[in-house]
TITORSE-880273 format. One record per residue: residue number from 0; x, y, z of N, C-alpha, C in turn. Coordinates in Angstrom, 2 decimals, padded with zeros to 5 digits. Layout:
BEGIN
   marvo      n.px      n.py      n.pz     ca.px     ca.py     ca.pz      c.px      c.py      c.pz
     NUM         X         Y         Z         X         Y         Z         X         Y         Z
...
END
This chain:
BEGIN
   marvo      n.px      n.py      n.pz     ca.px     ca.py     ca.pz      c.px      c.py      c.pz
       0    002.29    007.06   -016.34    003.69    006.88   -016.73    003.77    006.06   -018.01
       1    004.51    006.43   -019.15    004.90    005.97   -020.31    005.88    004.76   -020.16
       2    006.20    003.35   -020.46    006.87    002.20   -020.01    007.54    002.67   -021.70
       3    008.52    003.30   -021.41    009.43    002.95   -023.07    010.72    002.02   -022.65
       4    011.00    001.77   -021.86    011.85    000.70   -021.59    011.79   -000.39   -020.22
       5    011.58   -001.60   -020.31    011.70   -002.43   -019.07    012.33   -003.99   -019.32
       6    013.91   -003.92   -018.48    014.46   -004.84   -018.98    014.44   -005.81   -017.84
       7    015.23   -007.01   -018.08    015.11   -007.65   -016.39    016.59   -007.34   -016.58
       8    017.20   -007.10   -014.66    018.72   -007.10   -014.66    019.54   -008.20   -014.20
       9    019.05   -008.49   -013.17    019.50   -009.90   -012.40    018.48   -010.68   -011.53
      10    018.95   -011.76   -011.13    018.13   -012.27   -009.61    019.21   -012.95   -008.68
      11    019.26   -012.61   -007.79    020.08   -012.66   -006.63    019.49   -013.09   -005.32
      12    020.41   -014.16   -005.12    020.38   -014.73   -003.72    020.00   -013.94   -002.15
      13    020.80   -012.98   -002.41    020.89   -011.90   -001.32    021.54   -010.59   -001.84
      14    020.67   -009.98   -000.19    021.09   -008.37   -000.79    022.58   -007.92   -001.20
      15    023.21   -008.67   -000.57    024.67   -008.03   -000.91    025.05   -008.49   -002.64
      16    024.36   -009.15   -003.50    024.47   -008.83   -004.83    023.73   -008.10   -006.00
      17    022.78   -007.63   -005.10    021.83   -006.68   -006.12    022.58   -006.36   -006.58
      18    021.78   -005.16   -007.74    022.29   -004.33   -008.69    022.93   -003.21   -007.67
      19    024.02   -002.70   -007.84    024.90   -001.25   -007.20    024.48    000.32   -007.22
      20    023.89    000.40   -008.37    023.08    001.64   -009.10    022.19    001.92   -008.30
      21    022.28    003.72   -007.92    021.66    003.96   -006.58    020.65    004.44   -007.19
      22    019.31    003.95   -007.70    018.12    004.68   -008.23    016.85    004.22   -007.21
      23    015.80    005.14   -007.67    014.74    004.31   -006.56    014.87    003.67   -006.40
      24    014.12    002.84   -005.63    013.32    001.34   -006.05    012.52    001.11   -004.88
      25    011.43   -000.14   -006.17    009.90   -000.24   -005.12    010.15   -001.54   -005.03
      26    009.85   -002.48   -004.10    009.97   -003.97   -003.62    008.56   -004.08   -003.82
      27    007.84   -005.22   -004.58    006.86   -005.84   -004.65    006.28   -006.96   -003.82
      28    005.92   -007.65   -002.82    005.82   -008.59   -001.98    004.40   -009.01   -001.43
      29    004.21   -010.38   -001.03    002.82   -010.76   -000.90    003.01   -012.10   -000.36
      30    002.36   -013.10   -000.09    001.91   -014.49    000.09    002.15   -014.97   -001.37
      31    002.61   -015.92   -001.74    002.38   -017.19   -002.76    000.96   -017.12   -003.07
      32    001.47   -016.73   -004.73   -000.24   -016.75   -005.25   -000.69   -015.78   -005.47
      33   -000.23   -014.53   -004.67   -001.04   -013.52   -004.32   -001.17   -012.59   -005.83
      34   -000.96   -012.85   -006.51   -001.04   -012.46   -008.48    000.04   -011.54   -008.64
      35    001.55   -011.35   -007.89    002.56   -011.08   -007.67    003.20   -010.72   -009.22
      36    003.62   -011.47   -010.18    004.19   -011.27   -011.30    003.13   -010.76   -012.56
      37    002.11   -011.21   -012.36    001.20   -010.56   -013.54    000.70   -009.16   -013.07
      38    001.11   -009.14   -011.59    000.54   -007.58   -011.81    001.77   -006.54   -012.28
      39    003.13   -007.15   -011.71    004.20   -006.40   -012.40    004.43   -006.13   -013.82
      40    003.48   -007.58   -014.66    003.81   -007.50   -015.72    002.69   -006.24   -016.13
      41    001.85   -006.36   -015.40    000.28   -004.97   -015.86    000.80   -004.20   -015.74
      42    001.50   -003.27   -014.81    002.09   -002.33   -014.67    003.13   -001.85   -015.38
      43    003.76   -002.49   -016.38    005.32   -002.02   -016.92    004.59   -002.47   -018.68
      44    003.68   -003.09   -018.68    002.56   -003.05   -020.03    003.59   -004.11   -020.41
      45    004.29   -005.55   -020.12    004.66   -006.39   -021.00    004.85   -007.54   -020.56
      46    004.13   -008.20   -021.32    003.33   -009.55   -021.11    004.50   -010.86   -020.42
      47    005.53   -010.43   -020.58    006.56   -011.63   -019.52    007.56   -011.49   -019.26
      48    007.42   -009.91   -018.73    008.55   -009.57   -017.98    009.34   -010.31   -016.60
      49    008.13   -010.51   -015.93    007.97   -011.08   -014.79    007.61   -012.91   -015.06
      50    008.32   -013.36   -014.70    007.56   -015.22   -015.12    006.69   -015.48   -014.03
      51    005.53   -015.74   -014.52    004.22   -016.12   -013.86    004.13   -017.88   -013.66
      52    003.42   -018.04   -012.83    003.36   -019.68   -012.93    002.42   -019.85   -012.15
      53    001.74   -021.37   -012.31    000.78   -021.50   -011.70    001.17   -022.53   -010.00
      54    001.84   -022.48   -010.21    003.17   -023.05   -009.23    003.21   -021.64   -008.37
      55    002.74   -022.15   -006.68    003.22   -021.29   -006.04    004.47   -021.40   -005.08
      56    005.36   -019.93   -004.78    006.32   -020.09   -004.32    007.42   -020.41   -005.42
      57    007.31   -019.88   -006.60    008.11   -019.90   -007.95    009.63   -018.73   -007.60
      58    009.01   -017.63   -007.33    010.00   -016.86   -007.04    010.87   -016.96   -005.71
      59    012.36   -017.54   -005.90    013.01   -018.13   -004.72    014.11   -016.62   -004.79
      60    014.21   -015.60   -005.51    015.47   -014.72   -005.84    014.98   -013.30   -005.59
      61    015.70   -012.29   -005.54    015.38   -011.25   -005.64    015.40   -010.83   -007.02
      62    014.58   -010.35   -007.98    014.41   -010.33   -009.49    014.61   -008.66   -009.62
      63    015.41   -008.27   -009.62    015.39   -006.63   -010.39    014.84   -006.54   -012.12
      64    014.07   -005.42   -011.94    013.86   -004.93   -013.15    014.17   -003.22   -013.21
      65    014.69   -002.99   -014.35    014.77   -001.76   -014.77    014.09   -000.93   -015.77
      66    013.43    000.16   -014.90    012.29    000.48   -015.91    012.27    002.13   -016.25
      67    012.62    002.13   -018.01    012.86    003.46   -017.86    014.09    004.16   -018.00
      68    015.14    003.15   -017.52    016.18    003.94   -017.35    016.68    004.56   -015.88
      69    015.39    004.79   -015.07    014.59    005.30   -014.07    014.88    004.82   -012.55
      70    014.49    003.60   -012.47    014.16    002.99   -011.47    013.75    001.91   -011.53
      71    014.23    000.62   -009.88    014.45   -000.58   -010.74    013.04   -000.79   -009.77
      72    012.00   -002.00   -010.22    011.15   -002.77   -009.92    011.70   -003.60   -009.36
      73    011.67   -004.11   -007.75    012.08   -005.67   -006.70    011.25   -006.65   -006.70
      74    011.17   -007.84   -007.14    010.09   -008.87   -007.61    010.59   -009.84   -006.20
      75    010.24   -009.57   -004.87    010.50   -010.48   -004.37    010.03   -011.66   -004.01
      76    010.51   -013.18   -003.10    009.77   -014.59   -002.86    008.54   -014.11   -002.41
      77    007.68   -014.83   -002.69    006.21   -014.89   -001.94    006.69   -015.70   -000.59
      78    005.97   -015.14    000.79    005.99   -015.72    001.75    004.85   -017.02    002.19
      79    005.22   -017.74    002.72    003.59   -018.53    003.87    003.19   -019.64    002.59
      80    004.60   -020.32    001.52    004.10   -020.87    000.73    003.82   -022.24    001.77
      81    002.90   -023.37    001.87    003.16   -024.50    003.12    004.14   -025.70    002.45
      82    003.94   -025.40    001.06    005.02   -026.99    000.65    006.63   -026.52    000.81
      83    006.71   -025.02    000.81    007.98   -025.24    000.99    008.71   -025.48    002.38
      84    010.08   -025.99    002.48    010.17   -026.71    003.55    010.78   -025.47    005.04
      85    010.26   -025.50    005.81    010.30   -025.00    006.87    011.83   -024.38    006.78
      86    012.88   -024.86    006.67    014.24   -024.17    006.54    014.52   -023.23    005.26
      87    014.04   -023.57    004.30    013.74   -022.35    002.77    012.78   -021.17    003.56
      88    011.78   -021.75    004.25    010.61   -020.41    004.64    011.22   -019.28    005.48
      89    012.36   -020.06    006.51    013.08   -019.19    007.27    014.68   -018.75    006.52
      90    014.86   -019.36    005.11    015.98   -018.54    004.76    015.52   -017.39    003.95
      91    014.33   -017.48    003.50    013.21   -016.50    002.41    013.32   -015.24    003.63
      92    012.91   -015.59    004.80    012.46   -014.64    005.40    013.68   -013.73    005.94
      93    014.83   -014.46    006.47    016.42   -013.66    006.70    016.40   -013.18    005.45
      94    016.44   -013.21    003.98    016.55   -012.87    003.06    015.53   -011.40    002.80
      95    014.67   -011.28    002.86    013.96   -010.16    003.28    014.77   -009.52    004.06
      96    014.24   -010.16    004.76    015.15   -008.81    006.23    016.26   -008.14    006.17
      97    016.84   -008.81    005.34    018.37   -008.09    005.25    018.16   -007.43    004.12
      98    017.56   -008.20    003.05    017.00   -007.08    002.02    016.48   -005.72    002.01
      99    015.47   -005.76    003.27    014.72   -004.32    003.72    015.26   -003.51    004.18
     100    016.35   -003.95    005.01    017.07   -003.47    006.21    018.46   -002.71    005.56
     101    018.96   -003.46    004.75    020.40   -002.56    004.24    020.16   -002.10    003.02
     102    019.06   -002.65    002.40    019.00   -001.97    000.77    018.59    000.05    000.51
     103    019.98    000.25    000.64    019.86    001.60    000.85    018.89    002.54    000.16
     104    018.71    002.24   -001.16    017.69    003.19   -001.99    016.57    002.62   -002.44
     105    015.70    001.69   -001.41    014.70    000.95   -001.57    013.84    002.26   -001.01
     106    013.01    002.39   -001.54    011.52    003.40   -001.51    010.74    003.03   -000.78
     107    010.18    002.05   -000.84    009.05    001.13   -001.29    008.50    000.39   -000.98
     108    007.85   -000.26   -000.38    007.22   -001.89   -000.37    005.81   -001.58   -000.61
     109    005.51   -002.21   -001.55    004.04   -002.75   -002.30    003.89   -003.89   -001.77
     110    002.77   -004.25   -000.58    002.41   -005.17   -000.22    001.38   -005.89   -000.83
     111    001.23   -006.95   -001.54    000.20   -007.06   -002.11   -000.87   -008.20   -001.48
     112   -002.09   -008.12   -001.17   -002.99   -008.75   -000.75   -004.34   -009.24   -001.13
     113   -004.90   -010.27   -001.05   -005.62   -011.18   -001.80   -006.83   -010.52   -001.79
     114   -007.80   -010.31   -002.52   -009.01   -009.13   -002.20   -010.46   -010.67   -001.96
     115   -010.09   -011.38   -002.35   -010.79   -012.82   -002.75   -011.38   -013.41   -000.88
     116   -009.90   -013.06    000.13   -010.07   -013.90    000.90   -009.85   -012.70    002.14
     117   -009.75   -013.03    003.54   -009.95   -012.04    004.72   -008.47   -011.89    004.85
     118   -008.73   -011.08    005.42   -006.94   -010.36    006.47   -006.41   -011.67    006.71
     119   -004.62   -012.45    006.20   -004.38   -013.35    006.77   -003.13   -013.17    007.26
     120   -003.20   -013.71    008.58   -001.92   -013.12    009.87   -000.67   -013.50    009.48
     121   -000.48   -014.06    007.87    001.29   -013.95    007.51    001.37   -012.46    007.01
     122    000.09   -011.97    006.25   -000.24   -010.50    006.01    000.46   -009.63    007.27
     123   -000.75   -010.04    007.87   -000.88   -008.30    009.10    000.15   -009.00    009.84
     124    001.17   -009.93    009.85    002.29   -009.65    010.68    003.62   -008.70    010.03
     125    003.87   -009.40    008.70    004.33   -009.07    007.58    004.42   -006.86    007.60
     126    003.08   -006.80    007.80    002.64   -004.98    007.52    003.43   -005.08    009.02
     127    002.88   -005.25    009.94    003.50   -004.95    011.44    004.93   -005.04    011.73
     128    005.52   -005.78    010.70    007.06   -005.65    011.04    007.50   -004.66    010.21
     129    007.00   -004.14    009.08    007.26   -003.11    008.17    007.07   -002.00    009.30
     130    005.74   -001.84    009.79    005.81   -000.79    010.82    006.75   -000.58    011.51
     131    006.97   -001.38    012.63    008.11   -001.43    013.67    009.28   -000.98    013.42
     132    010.11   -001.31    011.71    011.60   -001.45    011.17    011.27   -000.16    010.70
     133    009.94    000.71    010.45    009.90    002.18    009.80    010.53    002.30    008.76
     134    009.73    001.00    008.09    010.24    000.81    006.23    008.62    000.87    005.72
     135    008.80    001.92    004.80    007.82    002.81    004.04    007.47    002.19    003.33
     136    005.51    001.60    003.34    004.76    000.75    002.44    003.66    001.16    001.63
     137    003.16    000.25    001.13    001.34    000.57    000.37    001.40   -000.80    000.33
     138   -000.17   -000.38    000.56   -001.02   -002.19    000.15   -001.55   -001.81   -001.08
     139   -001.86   -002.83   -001.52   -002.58   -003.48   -003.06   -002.80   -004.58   -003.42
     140   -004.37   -004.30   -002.93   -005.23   -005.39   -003.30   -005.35   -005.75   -004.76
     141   -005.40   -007.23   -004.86   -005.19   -007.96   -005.99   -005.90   -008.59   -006.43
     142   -006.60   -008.83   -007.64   -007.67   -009.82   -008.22   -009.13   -009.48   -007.54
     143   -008.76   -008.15   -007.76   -010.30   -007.66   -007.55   -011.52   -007.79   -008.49
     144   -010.74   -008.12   -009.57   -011.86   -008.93   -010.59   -012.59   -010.00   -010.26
     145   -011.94   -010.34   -009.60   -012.67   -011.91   -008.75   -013.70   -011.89   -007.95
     146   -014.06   -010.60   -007.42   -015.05   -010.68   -006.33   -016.40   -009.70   -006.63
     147   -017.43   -009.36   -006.09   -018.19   -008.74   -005.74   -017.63   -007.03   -005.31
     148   -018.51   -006.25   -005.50   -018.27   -005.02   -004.80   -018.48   -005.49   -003.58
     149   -019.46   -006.43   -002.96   -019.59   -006.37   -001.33   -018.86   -007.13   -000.63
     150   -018.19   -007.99   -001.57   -016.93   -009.02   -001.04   -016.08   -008.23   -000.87
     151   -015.91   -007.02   -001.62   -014.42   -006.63   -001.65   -014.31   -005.44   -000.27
     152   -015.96   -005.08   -000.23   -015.78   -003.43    001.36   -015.88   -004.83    002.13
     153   -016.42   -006.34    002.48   -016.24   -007.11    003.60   -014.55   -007.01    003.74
     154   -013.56   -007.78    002.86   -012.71   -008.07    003.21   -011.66   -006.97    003.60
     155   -012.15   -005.56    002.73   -011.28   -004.53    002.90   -011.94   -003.94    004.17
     156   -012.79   -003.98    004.60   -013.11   -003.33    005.92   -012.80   -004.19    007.12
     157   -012.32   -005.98    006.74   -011.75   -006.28    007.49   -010.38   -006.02    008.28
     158   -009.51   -005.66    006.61   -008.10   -005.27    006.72   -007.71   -004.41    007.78
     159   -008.62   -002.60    006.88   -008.65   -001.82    007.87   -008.93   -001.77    009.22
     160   -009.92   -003.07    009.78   -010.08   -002.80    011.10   -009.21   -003.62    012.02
     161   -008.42   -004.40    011.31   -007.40   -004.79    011.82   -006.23   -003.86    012.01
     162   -005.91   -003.32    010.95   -004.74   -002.59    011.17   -004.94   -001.36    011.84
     163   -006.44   -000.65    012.54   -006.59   -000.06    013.08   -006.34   -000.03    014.83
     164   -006.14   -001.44    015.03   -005.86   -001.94    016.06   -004.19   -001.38    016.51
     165   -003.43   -001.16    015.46   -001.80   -001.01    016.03   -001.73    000.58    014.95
     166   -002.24    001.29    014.02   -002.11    002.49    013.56   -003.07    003.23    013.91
     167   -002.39    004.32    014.14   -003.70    005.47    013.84   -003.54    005.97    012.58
     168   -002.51    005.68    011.77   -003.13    006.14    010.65   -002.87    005.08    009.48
     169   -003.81    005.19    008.48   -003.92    003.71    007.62   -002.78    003.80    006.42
     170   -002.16    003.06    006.13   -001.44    003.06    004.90   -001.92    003.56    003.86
     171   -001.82    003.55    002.49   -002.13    004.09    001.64   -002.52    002.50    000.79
     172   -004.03    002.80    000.61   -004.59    001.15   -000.61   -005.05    001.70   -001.63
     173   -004.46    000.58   -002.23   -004.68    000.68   -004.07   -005.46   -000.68   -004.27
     174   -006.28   -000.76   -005.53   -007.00   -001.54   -005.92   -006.41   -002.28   -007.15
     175   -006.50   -003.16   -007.78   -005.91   -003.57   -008.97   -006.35   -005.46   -009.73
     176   -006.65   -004.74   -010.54   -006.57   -006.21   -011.45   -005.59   -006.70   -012.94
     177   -004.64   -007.35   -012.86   -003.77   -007.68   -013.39   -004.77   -008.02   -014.69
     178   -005.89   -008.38   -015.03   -006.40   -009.02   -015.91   -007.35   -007.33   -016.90
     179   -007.66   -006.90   -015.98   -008.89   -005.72   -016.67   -007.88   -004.19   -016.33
     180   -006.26   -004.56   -015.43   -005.95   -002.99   -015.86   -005.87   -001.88   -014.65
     181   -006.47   -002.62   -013.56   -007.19   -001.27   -012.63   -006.34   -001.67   -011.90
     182   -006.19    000.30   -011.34   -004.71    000.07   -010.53   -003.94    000.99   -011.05
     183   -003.65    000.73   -012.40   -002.66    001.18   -012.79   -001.96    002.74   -013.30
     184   -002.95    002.96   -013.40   -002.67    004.76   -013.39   -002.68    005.02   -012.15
     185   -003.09    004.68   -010.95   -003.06    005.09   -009.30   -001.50    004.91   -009.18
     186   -001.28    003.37   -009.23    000.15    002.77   -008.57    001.26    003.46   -009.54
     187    001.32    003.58   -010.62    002.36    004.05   -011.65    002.33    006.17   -011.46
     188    001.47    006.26   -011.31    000.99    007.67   -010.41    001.73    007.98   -009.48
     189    001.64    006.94   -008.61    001.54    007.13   -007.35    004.10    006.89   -006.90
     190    004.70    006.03   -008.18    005.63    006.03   -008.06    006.38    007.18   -009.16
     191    005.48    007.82   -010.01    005.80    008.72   -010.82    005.80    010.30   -009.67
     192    005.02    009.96   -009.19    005.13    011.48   -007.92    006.14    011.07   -006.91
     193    006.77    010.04   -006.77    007.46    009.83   -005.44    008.87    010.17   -006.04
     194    008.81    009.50   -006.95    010.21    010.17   -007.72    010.48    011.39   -008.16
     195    009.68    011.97   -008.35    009.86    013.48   -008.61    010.21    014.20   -007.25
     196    009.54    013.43   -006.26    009.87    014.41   -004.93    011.12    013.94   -004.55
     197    011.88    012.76   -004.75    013.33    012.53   -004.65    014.21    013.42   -005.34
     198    013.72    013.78   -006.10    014.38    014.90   -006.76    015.31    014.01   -007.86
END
């Protein structure tokens, strides 16, 4: 996919102020940290679209981007940050939920997960409630630059054999490094065919 336009539109408290404009859209989501904004920025090819920080738990809003003309990009909070305070963690999380739940022309959820470290149960609860609510995902592993080829079939063969436990059939994983690029013809692929089949 060609990025000839990607603007930011708003960030909003809750779902009932998103943007109105009924076009796709893919929700981006992960743990604090999880390389959340630099991979959005890899994907749309511009260097600060998305504000990165080394500060986790930066993103407190729902961040629309519009890309294309097309379809908007959902930059949502990272979950399971520990400094933030127990009543923010549970308004982050009603905030989701209602996000997932009424946002009518949401596509999407790009789950994104740490390739560095094992399956962690804010993760595979996180995928398991996506299951249950029968809101349509992909994983994508992140900062795969960081590891080993044999780090990365340990932790990814961990994933899978976890989530083999409650699916019989596996989501769809993508690989990606915000730093070297990879990923990105799969995932931009992979929302360039979904939109075409929306017609």
């Amino acid at each position: 996919m060609n990025i000839t336009k990607a603007e930011f539109i708003s960030s909003s408290p809750n779902v009932t102020l998103c943007p109105k404009e009924q076009i796709p859209e893919y929700a981006f989501i992960g743990r604090s940290n999880v390389g959340k904004s630099s991979l959005i920025n890899m994907l749309v090819e511009r260097k600060k679209l998305a504000k990165t920080s080394s500060t986790p738990g930066k993103t407190r809003l729902i961040n629309h981007f519009k890309i294309n003309n097309e379809w908007f990009l959902a930059d949502l909070p990272g979950y399971g940050y520990a400094k933030v305070s127990k009543k923010d963690r549970e308004s982050f999380a009603r905030m989701i939920e209602q996000y997932a739940t009424r946002r009518s022309n949401l596509v999407c959820f790009f789950v994104l997960v740490d390739a560095r470290i094992p399956p962690q149960q804010l993760d595979l609860d996180f995928i398991e409630w996506l299951g249950d609510s029968n809101l349509p995902f992909v994983i994508v592993y992140t900062k795969i630059d960081k590891v080993t080829q044999k780090e990365k079939s340990k932790t990814m063969g961990l994933l899978k054999e976890e989530l083999s436990k409650s699916w019989e059939e596996l989501p769809l994983i993508f690989e990606s490094s915000a730093i070297k690029g990879t990923g990105r013809k799969e995932i931009m692929g992979f929302i360039t065919d979904t939109n075409a089949k929306l017609g």
